[in-house]
Z-matrix of the N, CA and C atoms (Angstrom, degrees):
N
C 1 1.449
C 2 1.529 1 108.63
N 3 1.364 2 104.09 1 126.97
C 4 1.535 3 103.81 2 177.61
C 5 1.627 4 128.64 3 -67.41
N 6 0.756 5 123.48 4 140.18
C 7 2.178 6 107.15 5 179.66
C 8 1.425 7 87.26 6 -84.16
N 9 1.801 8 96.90 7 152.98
C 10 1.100 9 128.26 8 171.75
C 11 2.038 10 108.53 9 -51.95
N 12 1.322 11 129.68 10 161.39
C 13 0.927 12 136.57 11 -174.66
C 14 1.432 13 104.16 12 -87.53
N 15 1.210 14 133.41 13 120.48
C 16 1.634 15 139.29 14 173.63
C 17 1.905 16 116.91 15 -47.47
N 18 0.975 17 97.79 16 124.33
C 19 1.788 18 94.03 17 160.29
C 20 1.438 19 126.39 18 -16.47
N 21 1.038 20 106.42 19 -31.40
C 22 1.580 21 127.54 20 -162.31
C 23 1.321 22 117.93 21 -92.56
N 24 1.601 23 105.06 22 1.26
C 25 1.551 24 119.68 23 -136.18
C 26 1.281 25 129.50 24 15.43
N 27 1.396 26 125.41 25 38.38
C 28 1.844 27 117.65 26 171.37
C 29 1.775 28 99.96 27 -99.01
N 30 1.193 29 80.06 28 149.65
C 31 1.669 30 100.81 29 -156.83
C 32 1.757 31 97.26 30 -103.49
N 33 1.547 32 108.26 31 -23.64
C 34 1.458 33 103.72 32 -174.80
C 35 1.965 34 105.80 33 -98.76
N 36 1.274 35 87.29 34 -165.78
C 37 1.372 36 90.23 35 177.21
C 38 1.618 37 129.08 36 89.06
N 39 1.287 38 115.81 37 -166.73
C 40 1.723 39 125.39 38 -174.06
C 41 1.843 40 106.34 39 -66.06
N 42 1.300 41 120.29 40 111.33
C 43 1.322 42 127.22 41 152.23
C 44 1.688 43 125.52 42 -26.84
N 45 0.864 44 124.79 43 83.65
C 46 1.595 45 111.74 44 178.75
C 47 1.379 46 121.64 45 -98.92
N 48 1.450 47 109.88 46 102.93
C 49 1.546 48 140.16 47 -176.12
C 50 1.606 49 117.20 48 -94.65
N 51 1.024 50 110.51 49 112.51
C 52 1.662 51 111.64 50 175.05
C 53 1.272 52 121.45 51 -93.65
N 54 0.822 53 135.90 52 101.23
C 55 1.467 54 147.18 53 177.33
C 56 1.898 55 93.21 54 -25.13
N 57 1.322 56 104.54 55 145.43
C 58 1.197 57 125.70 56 -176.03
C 59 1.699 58 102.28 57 -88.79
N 60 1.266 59 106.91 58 -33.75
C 61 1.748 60 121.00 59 -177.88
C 62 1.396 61 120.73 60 -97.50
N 63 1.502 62 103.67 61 22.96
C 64 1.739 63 102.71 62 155.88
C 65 1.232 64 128.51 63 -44.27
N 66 1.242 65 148.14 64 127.61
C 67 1.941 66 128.99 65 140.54
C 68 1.656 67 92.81 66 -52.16
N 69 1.511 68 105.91 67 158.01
C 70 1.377 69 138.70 68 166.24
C 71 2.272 70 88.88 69 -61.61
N 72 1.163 71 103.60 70 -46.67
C 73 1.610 72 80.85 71 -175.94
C 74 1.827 73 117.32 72 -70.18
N 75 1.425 74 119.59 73 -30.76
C 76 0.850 75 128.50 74 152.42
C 77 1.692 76 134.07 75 -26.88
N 78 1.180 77 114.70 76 -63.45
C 79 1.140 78 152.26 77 154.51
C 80 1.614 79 124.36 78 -40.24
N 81 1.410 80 89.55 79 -44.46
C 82 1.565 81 106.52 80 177.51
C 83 2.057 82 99.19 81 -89.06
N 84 1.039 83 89.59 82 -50.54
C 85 1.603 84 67.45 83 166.58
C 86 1.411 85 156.48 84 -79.91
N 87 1.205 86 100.00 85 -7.27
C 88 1.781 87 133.11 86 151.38
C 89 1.377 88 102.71 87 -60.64
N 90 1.535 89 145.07 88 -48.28
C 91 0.924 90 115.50 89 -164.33
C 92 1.894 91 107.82 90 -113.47
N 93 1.548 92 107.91 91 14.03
C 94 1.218 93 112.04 92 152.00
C 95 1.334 94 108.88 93 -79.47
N 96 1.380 95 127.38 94 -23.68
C 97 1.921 96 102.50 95 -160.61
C 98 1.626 97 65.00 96 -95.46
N 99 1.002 98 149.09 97 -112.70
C 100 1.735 99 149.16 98 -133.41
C 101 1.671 100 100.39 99 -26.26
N 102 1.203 101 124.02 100 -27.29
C 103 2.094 102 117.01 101 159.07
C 104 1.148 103 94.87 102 -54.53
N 105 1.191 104 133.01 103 -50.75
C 106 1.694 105 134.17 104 -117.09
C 107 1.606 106 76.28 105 -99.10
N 108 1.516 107 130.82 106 -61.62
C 109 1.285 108 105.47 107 -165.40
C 110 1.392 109 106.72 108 -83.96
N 111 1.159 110 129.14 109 -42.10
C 112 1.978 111 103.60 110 168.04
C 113 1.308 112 129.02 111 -48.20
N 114 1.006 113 134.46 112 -10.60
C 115 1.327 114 132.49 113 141.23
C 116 2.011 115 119.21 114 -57.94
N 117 1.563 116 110.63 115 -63.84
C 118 1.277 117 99.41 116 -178.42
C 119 1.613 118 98.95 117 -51.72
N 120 1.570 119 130.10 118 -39.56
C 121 1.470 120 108.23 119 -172.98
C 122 1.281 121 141.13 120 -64.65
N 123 1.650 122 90.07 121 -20.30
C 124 1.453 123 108.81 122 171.30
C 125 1.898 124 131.08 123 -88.78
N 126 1.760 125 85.96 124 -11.79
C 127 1.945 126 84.01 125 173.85
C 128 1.638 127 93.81 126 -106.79
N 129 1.339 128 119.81 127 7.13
C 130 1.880 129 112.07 128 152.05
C 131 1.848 130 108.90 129 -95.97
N 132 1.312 131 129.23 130 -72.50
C 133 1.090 132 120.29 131 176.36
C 134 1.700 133 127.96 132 -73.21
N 135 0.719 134 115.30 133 -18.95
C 136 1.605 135 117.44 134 -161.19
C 137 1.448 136 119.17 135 -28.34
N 138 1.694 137 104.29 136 -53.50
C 139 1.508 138 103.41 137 174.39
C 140 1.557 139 120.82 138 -57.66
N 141 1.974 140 112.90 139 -23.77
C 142 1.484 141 113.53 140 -174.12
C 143 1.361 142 113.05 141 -64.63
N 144 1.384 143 108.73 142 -54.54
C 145 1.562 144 146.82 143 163.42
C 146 1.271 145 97.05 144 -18.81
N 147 1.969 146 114.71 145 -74.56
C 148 1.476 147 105.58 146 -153.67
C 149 2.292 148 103.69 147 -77.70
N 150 1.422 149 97.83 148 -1.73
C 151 1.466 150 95.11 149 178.12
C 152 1.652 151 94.96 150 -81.61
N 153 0.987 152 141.15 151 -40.99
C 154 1.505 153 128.84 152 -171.08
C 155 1.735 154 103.33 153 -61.58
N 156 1.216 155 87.70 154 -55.58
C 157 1.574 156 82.31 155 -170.73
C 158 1.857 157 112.32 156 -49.63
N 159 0.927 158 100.90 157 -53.48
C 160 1.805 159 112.63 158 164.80
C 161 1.243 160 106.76 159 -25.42
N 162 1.387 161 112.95 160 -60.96
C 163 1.597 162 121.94 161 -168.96
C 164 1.434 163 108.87 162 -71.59
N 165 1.474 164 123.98 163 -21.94
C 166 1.260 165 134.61 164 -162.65
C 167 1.162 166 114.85 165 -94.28
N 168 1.281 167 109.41 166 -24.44
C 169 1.572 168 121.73 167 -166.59
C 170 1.685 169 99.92 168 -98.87
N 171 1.609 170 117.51 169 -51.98
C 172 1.242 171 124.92 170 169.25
C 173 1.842 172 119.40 171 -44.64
N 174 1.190 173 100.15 172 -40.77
C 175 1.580 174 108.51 173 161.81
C 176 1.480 175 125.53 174 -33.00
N 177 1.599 176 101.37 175 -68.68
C 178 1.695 177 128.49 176 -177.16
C 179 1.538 178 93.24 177 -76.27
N 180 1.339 179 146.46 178 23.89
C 181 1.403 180 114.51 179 167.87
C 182 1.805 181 91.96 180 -105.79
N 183 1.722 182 116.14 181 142.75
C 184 1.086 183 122.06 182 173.84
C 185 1.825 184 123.63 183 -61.58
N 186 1.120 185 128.42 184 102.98
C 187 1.296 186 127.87 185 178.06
C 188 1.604 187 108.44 186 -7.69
N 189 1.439 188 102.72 187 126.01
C 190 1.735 189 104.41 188 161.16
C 191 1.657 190 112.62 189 -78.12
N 192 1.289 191 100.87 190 134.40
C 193 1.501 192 113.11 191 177.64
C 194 1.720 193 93.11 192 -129.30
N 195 1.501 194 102.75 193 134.96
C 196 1.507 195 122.33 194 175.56
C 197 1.221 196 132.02 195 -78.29
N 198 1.586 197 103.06 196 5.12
C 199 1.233 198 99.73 197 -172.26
C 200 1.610 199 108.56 198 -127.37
N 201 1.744 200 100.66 199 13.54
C 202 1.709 201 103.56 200 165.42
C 203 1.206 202 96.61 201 -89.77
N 204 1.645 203 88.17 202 166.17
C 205 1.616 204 98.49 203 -166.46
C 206 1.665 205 113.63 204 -69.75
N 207 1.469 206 141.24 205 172.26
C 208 1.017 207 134.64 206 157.13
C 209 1.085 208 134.59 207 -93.88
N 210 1.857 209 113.63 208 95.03
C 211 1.102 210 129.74 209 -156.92
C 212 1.626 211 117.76 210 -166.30
């Protein structure tokens, strides 16, 4: 069975399975420490981060040509 495709859309990589037998406090604290470190990643990288994506996104846009119509 294939896993579902990530948010992120990457298709490869680490399986992420949640236990069916969390407590809600459990649960809640898994996704306080995963805040806790996207934040430290983001007040160290953030500006690198938002330049890739820039570069990444600028990539995927189809060349402007001047002589399609404007529309």
């Amino acid at each position: 069975m294939k896993a579902p495709p990530l948010p992120s859309g990457r298709t490869r990589g680490l399986s992420f399975i949640v236990p069916a037998d969390w407590t809600p406090e459990q649960a809640l604290a898994v996704f306080e420490l995963l805040d806790d470190l996207r934040e430290v990643i983001c007040a160290r990288y953030l500006s690198d981060m938002q330049q890739v994506l820039r570069q990444d996104r600028r990539q995927r846009e189809p060349p402007f040509n001047e002589h399609d119509p404007p529309f």
